[in-house]
GUBADREN-231302 format. One record per residue (C-alpha): residue in three letters; x, z, y. Coordinates in nm, 3 decimals, always signed. Each point is the difference from the previous one (the first is absolute). Example, Ala and Ser with C-alpha at 12.3 -4.5 7.8 and 13.67 -1.06 7.14 Angstrom:
# GUBADREN-231302
{atom 'ALA'; {+1.230; +0.780; -0.450}}
{atom 'SER'; {+0.137; -0.066; +0.344}}
This chain:
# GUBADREN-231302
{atom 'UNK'; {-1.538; +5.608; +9.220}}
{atom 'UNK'; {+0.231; -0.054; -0.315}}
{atom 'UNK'; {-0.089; -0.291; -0.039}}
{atom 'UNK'; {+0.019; -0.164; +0.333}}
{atom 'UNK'; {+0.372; +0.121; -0.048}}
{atom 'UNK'; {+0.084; -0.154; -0.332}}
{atom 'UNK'; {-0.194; -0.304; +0.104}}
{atom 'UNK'; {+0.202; -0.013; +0.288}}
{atom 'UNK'; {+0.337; +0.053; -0.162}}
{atom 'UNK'; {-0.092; -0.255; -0.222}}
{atom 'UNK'; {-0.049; -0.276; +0.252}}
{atom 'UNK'; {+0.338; +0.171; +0.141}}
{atom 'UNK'; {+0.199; -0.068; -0.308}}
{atom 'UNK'; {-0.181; -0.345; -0.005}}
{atom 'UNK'; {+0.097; -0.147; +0.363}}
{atom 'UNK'; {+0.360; +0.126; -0.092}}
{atom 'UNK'; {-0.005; -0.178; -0.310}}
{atom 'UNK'; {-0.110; -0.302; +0.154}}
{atom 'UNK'; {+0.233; +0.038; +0.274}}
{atom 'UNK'; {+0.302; +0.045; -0.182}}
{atom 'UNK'; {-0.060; -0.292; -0.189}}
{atom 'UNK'; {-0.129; -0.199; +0.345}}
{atom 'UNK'; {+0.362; +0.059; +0.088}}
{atom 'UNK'; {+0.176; -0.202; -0.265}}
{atom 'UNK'; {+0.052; -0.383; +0.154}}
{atom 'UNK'; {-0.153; -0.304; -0.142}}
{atom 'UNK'; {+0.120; -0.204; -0.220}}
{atom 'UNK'; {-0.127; -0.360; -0.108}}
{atom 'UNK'; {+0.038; -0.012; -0.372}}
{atom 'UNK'; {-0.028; -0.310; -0.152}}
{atom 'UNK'; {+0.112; -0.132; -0.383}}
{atom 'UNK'; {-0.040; -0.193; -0.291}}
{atom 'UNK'; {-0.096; +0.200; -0.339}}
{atom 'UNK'; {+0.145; -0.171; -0.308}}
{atom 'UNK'; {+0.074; +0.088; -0.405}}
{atom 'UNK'; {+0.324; +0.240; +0.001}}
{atom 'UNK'; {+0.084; -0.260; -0.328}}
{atom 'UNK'; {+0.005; -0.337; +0.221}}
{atom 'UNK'; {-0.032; -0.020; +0.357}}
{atom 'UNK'; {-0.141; -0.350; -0.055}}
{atom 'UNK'; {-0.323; +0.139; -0.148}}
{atom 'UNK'; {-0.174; +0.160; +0.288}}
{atom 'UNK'; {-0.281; +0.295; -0.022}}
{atom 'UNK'; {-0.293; -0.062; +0.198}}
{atom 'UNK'; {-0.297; +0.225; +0.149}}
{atom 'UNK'; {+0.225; +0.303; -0.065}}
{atom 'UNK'; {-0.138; +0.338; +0.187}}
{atom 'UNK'; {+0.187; +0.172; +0.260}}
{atom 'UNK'; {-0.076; +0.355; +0.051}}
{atom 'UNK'; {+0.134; +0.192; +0.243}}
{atom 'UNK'; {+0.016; +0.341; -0.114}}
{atom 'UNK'; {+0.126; +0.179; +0.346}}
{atom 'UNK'; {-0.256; -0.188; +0.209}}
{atom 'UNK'; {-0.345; +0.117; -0.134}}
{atom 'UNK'; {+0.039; -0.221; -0.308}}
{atom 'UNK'; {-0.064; -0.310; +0.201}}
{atom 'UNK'; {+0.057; -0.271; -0.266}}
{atom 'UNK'; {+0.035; -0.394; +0.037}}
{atom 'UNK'; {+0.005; -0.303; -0.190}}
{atom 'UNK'; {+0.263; -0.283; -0.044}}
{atom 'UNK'; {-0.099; -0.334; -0.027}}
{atom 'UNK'; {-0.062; -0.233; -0.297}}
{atom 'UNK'; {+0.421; -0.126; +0.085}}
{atom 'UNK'; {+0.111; +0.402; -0.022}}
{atom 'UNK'; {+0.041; +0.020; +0.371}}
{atom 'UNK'; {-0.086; +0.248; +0.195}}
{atom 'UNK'; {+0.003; +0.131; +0.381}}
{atom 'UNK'; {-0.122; +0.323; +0.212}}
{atom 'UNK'; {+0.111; +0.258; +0.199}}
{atom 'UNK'; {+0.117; +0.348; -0.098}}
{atom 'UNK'; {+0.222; +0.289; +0.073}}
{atom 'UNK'; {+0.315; +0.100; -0.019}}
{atom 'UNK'; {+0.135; +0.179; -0.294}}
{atom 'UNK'; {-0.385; -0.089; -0.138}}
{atom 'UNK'; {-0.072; +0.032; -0.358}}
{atom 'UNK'; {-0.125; -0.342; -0.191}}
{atom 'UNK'; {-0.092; +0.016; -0.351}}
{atom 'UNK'; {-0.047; -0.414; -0.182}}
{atom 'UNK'; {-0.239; +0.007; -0.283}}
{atom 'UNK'; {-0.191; -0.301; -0.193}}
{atom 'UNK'; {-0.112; +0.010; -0.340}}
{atom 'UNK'; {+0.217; -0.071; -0.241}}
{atom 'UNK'; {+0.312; +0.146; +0.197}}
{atom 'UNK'; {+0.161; +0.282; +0.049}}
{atom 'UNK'; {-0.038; +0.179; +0.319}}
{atom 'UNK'; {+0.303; -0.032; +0.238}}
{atom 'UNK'; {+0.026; +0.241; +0.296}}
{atom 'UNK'; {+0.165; -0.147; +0.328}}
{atom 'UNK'; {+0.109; +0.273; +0.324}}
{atom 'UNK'; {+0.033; -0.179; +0.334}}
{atom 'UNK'; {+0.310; +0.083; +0.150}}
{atom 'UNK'; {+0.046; +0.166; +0.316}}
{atom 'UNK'; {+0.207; -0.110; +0.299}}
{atom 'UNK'; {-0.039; -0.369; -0.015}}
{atom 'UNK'; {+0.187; -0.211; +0.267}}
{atom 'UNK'; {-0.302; -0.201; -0.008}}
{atom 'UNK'; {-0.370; +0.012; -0.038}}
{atom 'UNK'; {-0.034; -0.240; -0.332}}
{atom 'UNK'; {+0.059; +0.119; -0.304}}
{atom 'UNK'; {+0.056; -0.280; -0.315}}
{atom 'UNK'; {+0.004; +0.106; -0.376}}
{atom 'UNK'; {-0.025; -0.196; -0.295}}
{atom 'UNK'; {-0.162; +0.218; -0.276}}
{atom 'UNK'; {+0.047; -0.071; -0.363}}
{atom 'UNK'; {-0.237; +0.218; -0.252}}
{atom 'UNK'; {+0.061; +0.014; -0.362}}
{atom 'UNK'; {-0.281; -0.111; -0.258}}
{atom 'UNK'; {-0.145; +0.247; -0.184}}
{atom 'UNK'; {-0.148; +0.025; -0.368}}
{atom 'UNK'; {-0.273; +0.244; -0.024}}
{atom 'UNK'; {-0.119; +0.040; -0.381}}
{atom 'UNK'; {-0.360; +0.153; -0.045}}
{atom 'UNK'; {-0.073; +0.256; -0.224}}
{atom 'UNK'; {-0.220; -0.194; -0.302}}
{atom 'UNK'; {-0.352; +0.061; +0.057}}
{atom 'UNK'; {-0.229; -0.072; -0.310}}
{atom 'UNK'; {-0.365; -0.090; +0.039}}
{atom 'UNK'; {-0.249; +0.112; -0.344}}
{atom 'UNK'; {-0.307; -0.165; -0.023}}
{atom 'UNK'; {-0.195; +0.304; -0.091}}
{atom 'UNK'; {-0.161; +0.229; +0.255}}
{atom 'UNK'; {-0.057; +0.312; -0.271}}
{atom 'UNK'; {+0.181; +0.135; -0.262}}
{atom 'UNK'; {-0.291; -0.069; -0.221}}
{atom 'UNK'; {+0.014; -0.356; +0.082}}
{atom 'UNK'; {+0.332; -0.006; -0.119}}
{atom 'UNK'; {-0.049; +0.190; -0.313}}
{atom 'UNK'; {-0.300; -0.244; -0.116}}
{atom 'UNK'; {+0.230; -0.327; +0.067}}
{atom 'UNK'; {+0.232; +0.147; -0.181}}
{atom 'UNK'; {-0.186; +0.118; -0.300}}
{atom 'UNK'; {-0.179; -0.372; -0.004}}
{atom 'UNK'; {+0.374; -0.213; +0.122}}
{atom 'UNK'; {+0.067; -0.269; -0.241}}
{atom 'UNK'; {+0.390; -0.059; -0.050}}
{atom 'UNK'; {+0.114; -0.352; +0.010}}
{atom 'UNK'; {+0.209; -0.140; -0.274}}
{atom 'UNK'; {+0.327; +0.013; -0.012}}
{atom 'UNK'; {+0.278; -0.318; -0.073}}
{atom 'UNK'; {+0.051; +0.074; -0.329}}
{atom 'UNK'; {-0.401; +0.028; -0.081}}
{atom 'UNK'; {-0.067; -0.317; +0.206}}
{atom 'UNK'; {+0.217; -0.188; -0.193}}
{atom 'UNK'; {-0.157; +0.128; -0.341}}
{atom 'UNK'; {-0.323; -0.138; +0.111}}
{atom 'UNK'; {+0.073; -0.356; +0.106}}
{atom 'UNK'; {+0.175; -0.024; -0.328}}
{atom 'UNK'; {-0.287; +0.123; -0.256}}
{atom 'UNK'; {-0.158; -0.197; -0.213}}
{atom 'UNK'; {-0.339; -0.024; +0.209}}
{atom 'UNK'; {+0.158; -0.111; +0.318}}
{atom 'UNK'; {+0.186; -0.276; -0.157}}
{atom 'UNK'; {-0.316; -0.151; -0.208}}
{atom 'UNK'; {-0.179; +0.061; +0.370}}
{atom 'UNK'; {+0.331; -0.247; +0.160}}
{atom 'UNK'; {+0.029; -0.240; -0.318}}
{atom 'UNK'; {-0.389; -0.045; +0.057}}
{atom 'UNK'; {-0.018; -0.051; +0.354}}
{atom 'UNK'; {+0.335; -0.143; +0.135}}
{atom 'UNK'; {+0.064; -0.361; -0.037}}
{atom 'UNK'; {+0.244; -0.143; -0.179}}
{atom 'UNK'; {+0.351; +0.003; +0.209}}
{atom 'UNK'; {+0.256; -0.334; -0.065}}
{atom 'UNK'; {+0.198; +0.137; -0.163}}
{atom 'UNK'; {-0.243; +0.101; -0.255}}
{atom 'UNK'; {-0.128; -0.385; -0.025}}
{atom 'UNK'; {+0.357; -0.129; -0.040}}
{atom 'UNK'; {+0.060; +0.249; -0.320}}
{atom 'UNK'; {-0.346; -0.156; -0.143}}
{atom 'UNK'; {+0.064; -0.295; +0.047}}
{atom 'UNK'; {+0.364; -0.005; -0.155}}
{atom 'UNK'; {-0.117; +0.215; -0.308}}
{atom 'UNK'; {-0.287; -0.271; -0.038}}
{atom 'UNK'; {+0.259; -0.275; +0.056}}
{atom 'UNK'; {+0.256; +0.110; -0.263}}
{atom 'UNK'; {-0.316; +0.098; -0.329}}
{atom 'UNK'; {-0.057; -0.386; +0.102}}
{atom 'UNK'; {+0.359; -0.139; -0.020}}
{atom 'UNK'; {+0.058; +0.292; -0.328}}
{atom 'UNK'; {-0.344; -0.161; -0.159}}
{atom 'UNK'; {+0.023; -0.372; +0.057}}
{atom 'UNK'; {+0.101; -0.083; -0.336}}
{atom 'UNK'; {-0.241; +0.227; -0.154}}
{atom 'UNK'; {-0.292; +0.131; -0.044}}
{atom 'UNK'; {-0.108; +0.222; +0.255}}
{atom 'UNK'; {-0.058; +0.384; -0.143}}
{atom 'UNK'; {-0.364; +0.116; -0.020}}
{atom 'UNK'; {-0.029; +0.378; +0.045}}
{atom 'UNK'; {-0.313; +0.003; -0.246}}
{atom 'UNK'; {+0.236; -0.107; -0.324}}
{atom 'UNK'; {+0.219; +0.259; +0.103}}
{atom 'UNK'; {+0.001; +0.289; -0.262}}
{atom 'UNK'; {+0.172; +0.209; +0.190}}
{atom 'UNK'; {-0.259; -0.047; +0.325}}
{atom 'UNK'; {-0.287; +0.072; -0.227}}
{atom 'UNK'; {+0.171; +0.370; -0.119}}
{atom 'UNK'; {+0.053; +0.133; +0.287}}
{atom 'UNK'; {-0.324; -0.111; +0.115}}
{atom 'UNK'; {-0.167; +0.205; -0.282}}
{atom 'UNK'; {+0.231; +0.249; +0.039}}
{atom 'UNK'; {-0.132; +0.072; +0.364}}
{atom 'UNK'; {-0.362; -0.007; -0.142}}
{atom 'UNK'; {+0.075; +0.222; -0.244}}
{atom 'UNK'; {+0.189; +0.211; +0.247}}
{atom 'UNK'; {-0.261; -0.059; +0.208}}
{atom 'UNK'; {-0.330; +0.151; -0.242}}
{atom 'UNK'; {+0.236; +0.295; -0.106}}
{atom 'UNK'; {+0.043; +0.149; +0.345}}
């Protein structure tokens, strides 16, 4: 029996409800949903939601525009992502049965909380990269290797010979020519001092 009564009351309470609110007169609400920045720059496929009328929502159009019927003094909330929310209230009492809005929402910047992503499932997995990670080199160790000694006998070996390099031959070759056309042309094997240091770097040589 108790609860045939509170069933009852509740469809009671309900049919009032819906009564009350049957009792508010229609109103034709049509618009045109733009940026609150520029009224040139129009909004499209915004949702409507009406709040006081069992959430019933609708959709504006790919222009922003937008037409259906509601209540007086009706609740309307306008949301689309990347917007603020704006609320609208239908007012009561109109002399006629339209009612027009044009309504402007306001961008919105919503920043993310960072969200990192590890590549390791385990903590073990992480320790044993770690133990076994290889550092890269930095600048300063980079440069020390592409100027040793072994990297540029591996360059003077296999680049070629730029223009530059050609043209200073050529000149050097061009001015022992002009500096020994009136005489004879040194020979490195009558040169004493050629043939010391070449012992000396044998003799340096057997020593070590």
């Amino acid at each position: 029996m108790k609860y045939l009564v509170l069933i009852f009351l509740l469809f009671a309470s309900a049919a009032a409800f819906a009564q009350s609110h049957g009792d508010k007169p229609l109103v034709q609400f049509s618009g045109v949903v733009h940026n609150a920045d520029s009224a040139v720059v129009i909004v499209p496929y915004v949702s409507i939601t009406n709040t006081s009328f069992h959430n019933q929502v609708n959709l504006s159009n790919y222009k922003g525009y937008f037409s259906f019927v509601v209540h007086e003094q009706d609740t309307l909330r306008f949301t689309c992502v990347g917007y603020a929310p704006v609320t609208v209230v239908i007012p009561s009492n109109l002399s006629g049965k339209s009612y027009t809005l044009q309504v402007g929402i306001k961008s919105q910047i919503i920043n993310l909380p960072a969200f990192h992503v590890f590549p390791w499932a385990t903590t073990d997995e992480f320790k044993k990269d770690f133990l076994t990670i290889k550092l890269a080199d930095d600048d300063l160790e980079i440069a020390r290797k592409n100027i040793s000694r072994a990297s540029l006998t591996a360059m003077y070996n296999t680049l070629p010979r730029d223009a530059q390099e050609i043209q200073s031959a050529n000149a050097q070759a061009m001015h022992n020519n002009i500096q020994n056309s009136h005489s004879l042309t040194p020979n490195p094997l009558l040169n004493p001092f050629a043939w010391g240091s070449l012992i000396k770097q044998i003799s340096d040589a057997d020593s070590k």
